[in-house]
N, C-alpha and C positions, 0 to 999 in steps of 0.2 A: 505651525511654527512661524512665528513671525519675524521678519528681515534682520533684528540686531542679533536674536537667537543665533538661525541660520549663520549669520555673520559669523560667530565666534568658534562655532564648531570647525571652522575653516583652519585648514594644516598652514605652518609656516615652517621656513627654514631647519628653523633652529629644534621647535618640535621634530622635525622630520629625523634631524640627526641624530636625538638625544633615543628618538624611540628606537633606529637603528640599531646606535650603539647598545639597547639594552639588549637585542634579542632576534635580531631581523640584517640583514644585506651585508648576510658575512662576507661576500667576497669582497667587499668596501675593505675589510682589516681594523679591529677594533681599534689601533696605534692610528692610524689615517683618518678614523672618526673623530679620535680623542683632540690629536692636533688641530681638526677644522674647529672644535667646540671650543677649543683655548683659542684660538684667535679669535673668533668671534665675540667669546665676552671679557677679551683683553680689549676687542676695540669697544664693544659698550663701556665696558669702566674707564678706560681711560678716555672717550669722550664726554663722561661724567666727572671725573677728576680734572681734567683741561681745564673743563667749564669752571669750575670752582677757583683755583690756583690761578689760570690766567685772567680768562677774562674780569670775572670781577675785582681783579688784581689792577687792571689797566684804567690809565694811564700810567708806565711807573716814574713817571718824573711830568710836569709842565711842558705840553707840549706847544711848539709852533703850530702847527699845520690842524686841523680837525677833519680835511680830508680831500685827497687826490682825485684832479683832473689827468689822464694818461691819455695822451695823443699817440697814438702807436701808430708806425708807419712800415706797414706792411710789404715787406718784401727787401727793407737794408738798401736806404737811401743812400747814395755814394757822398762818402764825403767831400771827397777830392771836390765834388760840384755843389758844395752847398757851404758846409762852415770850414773846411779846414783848408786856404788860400795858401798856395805854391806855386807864385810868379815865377821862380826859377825855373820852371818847368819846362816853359817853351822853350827850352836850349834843348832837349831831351826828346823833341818831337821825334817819334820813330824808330829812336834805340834801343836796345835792348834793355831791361832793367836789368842792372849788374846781379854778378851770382853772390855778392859780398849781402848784398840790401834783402834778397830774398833767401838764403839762408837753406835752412831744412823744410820750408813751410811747405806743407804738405796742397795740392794742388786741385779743385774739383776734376771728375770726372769731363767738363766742359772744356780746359785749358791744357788738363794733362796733359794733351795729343801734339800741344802747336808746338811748332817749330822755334817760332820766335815768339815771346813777349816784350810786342813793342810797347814801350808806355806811351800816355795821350793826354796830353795836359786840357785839362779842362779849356772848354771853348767860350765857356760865361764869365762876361766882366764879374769883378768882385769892387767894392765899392766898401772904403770903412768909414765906421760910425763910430764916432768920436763921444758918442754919448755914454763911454765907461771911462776907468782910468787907462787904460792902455790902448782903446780900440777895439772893435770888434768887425775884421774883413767877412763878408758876408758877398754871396751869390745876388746878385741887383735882382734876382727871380722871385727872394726870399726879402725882399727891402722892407715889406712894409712889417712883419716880424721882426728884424731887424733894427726898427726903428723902435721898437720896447729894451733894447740892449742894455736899458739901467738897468732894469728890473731881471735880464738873463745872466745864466752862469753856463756859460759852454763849458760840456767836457770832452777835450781831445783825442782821451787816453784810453776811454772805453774798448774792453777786450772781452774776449767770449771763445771756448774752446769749441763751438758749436759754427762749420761751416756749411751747414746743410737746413734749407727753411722751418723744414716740420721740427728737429730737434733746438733748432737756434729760437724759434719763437716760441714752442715750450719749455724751454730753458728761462729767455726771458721774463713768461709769467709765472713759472711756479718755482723756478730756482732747482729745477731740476728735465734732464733733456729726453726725459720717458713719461708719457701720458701716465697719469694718476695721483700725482700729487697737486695738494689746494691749490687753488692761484693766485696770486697776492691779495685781489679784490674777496677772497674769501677768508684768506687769511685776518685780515683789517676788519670783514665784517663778525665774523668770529671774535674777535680780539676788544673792537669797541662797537658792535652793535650800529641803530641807527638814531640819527636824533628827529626822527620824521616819524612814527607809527603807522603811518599809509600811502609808504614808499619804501620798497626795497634798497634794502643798506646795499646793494653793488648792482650797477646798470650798465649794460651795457650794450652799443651801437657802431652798427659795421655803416662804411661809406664805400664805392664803387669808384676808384681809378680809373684813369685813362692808358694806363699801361699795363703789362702783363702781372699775369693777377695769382698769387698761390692761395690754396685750400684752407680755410679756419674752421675751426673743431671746436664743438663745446669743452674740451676737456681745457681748453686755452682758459674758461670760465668757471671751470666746476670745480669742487667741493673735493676731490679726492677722499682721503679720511674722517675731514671735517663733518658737524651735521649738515644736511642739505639745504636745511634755512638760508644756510650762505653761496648757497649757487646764485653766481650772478642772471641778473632777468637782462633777457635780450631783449627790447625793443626795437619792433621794425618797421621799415619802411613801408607804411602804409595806412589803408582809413583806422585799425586797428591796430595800434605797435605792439598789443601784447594777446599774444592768441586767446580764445575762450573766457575776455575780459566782457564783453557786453553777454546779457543774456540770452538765450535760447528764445524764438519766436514762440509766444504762447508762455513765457515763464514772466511771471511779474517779479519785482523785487522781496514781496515779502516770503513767494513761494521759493526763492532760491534761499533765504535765511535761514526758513525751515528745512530746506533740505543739508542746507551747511550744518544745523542744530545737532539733524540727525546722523550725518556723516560724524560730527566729530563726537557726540554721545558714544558712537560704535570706536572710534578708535581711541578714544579716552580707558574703556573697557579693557580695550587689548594693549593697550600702553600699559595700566596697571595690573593686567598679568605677567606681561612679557618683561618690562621694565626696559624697553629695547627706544632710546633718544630721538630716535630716525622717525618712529609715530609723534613723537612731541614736535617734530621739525615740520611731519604733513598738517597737523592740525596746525599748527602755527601759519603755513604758507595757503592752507582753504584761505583762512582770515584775513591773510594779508591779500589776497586774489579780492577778496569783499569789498575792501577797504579799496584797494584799487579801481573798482570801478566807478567810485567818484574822484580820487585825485589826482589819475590819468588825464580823464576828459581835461581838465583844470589845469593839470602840466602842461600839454600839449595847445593850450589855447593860445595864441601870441598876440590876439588884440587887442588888450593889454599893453604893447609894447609898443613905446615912440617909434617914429620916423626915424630920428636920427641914431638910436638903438638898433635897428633893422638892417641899417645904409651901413653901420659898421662891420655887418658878418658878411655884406658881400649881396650880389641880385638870385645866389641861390637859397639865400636862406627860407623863402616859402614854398621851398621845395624838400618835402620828408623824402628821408633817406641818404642826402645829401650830407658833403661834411658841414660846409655854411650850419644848414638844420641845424648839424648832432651837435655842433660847438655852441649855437646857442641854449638849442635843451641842454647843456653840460652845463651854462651858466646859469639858466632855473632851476636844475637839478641840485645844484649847489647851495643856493639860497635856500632851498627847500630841506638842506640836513644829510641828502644820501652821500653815504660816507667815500663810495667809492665809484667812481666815471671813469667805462673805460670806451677810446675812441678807437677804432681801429680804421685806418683811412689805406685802401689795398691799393697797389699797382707801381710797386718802386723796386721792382724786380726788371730792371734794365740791361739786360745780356744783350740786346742790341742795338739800338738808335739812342743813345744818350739824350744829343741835340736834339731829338725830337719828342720823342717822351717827358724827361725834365723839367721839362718849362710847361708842359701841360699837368702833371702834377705840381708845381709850385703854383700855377694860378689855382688851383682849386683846392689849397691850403693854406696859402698865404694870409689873402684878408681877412680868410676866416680867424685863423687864430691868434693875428694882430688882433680883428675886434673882440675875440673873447678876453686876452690881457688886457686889452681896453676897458671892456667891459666889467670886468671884474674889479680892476683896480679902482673905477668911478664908484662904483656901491661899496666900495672899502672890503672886498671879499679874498682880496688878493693877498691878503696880509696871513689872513689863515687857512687859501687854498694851494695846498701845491698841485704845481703844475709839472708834467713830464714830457717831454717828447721824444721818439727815437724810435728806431727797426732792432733787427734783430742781429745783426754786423752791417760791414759797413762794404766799401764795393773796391775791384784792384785799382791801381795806377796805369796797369795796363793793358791794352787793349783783349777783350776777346774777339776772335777772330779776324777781318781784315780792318786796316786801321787807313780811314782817310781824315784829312783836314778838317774835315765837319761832318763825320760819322764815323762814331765808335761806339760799344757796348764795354762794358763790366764784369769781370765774374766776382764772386762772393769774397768778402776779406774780413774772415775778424779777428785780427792780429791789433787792429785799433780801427775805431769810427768814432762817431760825433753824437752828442746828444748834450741835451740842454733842459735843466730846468730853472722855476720860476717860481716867485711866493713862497708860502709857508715856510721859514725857516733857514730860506736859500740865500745867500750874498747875489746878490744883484749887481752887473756890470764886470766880469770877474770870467777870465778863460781860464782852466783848472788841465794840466796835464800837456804835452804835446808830443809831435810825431817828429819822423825824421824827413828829410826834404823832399822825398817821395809819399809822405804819410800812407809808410806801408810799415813802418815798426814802432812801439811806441821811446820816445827818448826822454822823456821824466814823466814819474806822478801814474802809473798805471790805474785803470782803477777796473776791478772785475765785474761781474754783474750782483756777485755775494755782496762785495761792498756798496751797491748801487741799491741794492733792500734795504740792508742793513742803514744805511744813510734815510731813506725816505721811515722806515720804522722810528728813526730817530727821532724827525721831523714830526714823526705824530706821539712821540713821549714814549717808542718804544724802547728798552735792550732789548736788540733782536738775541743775545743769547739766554737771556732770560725765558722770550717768547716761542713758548714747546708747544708741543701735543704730543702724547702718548697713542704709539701704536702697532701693535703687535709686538711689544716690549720694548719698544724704541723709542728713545725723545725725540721727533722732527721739527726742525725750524725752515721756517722761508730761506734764509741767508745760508744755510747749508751746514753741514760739520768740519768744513777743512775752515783754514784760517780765511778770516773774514773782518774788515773794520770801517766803520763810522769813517767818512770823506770829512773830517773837523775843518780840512780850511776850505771846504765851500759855506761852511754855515754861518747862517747871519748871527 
């Protein structure tokens, strides 16, 4: 019997149930069979119907954007220390937040305990730039970002019912705070595909903080319901960013083709008995593995790239794994078609040393992602990349645990925080929402994380209520099913 034979005679899932249910593993319950075999090919059809209805559906309107840079900043950068400036504050050094300001807000397990919550007014000058219409006060940490303020749209008002890391930064990328749904980067590649053929339509790359640092999950990246084609490819920090990309010692290039031929011959076979998408998604991603081992090497090459190109992301950027690095391959990656870059920069989870930690993640964000607006906006890329920044909430006004003059920490807040984007589609120079003078409640313009989808799908020609997938009888969208709406006066 020879290997494809062999091959096919092999049991799968859905075989396994169907034979069950005719005849075999009664104590399964013929009713508990029956429901596993309708969900099952509720989710094949309707990730055949998707396919049809949406995506070759998209774009439904001219869009701005063709596709997102996300600088994600891991762990809920405190606002109070970065965009959201409250000089009144220093009158307030040491008092209690009033019980009027702080309300019913429910409190972490970390702060619940104290006695007092002193507030602590930010220790870092703020310094405004005049280069919008109104201003834009900014942390002197954060200047040279800053100094793009035509091209940024702060938002004040960002809220999120999610005060806890794992569920706030699953929240943030799939729009929902329980592991298993797509994540936006999947979403987007599902929806418009890539304009690259030998580069994955969603990439994504972690960078190493200087402060404490929470756990990321592939599920932060993955496909949920969607086909798997859309799981984002992680590249890493090293001589190889993407595991199993070069060949096996002893395999030449034409021996692996053949062996791809015959991989996908054998699942071509079982595709067209089973009829099951998830085989069309493997052979799709052997190919695209193929393809990548020549336009990897070629992404990743940077000598290519001026002096003065270099000088702008900062003296780490010839260092992989670094954020400098990732924000430049974000700007080749870009040029290159892939729809979706996602940056996850870790260590803004500051419960203790504010003064000390801060400014060591600001220097190792800063120039970088001044030079990538830089950079981008010089090759005219910036007109149709959007760009994103932000964590997952935002951090108290008041101290956790003991509060001195020049050391204090944060517990978690996301009643309002800060986030800012750029490009594709966004009004440039423009602060959007604001807080009250503790920027601990938000006092106009709220905007949720639904509307924060819903707003970037726009930006790429979507209605996020249009854009479904059918799944286990359900329509899911990114943006959610409660009320949700497009941010119209950020858009350019």
């Amino acid at each position: 019997m020879d290997p494809l034979q062999e091959y096919l005679l092999s049991i799968n899932r859905r075989q396994m149930l169907r034979g069950a249910a005719a005849g075999g593993l009664a104590f399964l319950g013929s009713t508990a069979l029956q429901q596993i075999l309708m969900a099952d090919e509720t989710r094949t059809q309707g990730s055949e119907q998707s396919h049809s209805q949406n995506r070759h559906g998209l774009p439904h309107f001219a869009p701005k954007a063709k596709r997102v840079i996300y600088l994600y900043q891991e762990g809920g950068p405190s606002q109070v220390d970065t965009w959201d400036h409250k000089p009144n504050l220093s009158d307030w050094f040491d008092k209690d937040l009033p019980e009027t300001v702080r309300g019913t807000q429910r409190l972490t397990g970390m702060t619940s305990g104290q006695s007092r919550l002193p507030v602590a007014p930010s220790m870092f000058p703020f310094r405004r730039f005049e280069n919008n219409e109104d201003g834009l006060w900014v942390n002197e940490q954060l200047a040279r970002t800053a100094e793009h303020a035509k091209q940024l749209c702060v938002i004040h008002s960002m809220k999120t019912e999610q005060i806890n890391h794992g569920p706030g930064i699953t929240f943030m990328q799939t729009g929902h705070p329980l592991p298993g749904r797509p994540s936006m980067g999947a979403w987007l590649s599902y929806g418009l595909g890539t304009e690259n053929k030998d580069l994955p339509s969603f990439v994504v790359m972690i960078s190493q903080g200087r402060g404490q640092m929470q756990a990321l999950f592939s599920h932060l990246w993955g496909t949920g319901f969607l086909p798997g084609e859309n799981q984002g490819v992680q590249f890493r920090a090293s001589r190889d960013p993407v595991l199993y990309l070069n060949n096996p010692k002893g395999m030449a290039r034409e021996d692996r083709r053949r062996t791809l031929d015959l991989i996908s011959k054998m699942n071509q076979q079982q595709a067209e008995q089973l009829g099951d998408s998830e085989i069309q998604a493997r052979i799709s991603q052997y190919e695209m593995a193929y393809r990548m081992q020549t336009s990897v090497p070629a992404l990743t090459d940077f000598s290519g790239e001026t002096a003065a190109t270099l000088e702008l992301y900062g003296p780490d950027v010839h260092k992989p794994g670094t954020y400098a690095y990732n924000c430049l391959m974000a700007r080749r990656m870009a040029e290159r078609g892939v729809r979706f870059i996602q940056l996850y920069h870790r260590g803004w989870d500051h419960h203790g040393s504010v003064p000390k930690d801060l400014p060591m993640q600001c220097q190792d964000v800063d120039q970088a992602q001044a030079g990538l607006l830089k950079d981008l906006q010089q090759r005219g890329l910036l007109e149709d990349t959007l760009v994103l920044w932000g964590g997952e909430f935002g951090r108290t006004v008041y101290c956790q645990g003991p509060l001195e003059r020049e050391k204090y920490g944060r517990d978690h807040h996301p009643r309002c925080f800060s986030v800012w984007l750029a490009g594709g589609g966004i009004r440039g120079g423009i602060r959007y929402g604001r807080t009250d003078e503790f920027a601990y409640n938000i006092a106009e313009n709220p905007v949720s994380v639904h509307d924060l989808h819903a707003t970037i799908l726009h930006c790429l020609g979507i209605d996020h209520e249009r854009f479904t997938f059918k799944s286990q009888g359900l329509d899911f969208r990114l943006s959610g099913v409660e009320p949700s709406r497009v941010v119209r006066e950020i858009l350019a």
